[in-house]
C-alpha angles and dihedrals in degrees: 000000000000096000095050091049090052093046082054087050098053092040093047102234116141117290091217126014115242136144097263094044093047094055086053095054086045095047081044094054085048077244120160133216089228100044085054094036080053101045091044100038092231120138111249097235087065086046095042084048092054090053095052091036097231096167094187084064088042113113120234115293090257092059104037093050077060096053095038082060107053086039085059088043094059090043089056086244128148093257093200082062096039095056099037094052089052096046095052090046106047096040082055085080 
């Protein structure tokens, strides 16, 4: 909704949820990919692969959608919209 995209503006999370800007919200938390790739027990190539969008190292949907999920979690990121977004922009290839 409108009103959800303009509360995300103010508050300075990511308008759209893609690799690169995901990578930005995490470097801007002081968040690393090890201490993520720790806490949700992903291996940090999956999640290196999410953050530069390289779609042939990507696991199977299933799985990603998963993984999008607990990334978002530890961002403090809605992980429904997180994984929805990803998943609409990078199918779109």
């Amino acid at each position: 909704s409108e009103e959800s995209s303009e509360k995300e503006a103010q508050s300075g999370l990511p308008s759209k949820f893609d690799g690169p800007s995901l990578r930005a919200w995490r470097e801007k938390k002081k968040v690393s990919l090890d201490a993520i790739a720790h806490s949700t027990k992903i291996c940090k190539s999956h999640l290196q692969a999410i953050e530069e969008n390289v779609i042939s190292r990507l696991p199977a949907r299933v799985y990603l959608k998963g993984f999008l999920k607990q990334y978002a979690l530890c961002l403090d990121l809605n992980p429904n919209m997180v994984a929805a977004d990803y998943m609409r922009r990078i199918h779109k290839n």
